[in-house]
C-alpha positions as CSV (number, residue, x, y, z in Angstrom):
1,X,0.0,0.0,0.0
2,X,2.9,2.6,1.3
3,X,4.7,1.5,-2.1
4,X,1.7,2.4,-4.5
5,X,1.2,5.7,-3.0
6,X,4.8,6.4,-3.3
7,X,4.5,5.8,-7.1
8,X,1.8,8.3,-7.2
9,X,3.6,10.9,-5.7
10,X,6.5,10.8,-7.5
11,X,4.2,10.7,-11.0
12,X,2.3,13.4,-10.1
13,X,5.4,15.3,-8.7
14,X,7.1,14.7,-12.0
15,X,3.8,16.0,-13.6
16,X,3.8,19.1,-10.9
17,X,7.4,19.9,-12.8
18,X,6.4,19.3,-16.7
19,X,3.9,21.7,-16.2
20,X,5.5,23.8,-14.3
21,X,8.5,24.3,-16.9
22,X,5.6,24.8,-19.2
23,X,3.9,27.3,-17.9
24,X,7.4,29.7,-17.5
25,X,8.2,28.3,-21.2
26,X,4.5,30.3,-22.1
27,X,5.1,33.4,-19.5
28,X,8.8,33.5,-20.8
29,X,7.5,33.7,-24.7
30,X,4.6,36.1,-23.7
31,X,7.1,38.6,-22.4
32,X,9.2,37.6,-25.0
33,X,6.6,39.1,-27.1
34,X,6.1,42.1,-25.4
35,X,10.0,43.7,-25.0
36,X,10.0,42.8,-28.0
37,X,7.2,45.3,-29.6
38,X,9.3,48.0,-28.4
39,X,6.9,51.6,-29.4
40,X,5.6,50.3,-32.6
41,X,3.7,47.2,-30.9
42,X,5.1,44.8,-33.2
């Protein structure tokens, strides 16, 4: 029992981190995006 619940932490802890790094991959674009428009707003 204490070893299946183990596994499920760990998975969802390594899920916790993929979508972690994903969502500052998608912030880091967005104000990619935005320093980049400069004045113009391109």
């Amino acid at each position: 029992m204490a070893e299946t619940a183990r596994r499920i932490r760990q998975a969802k802890r390594r899920t916790d981190d993929t979508e972690r790094k994903n969502a500052a991959a998608a912030l880091q674009r967005a104000l990619d995006r935005r320093d980049n428009g400069g004045a113009t707003g391109h």
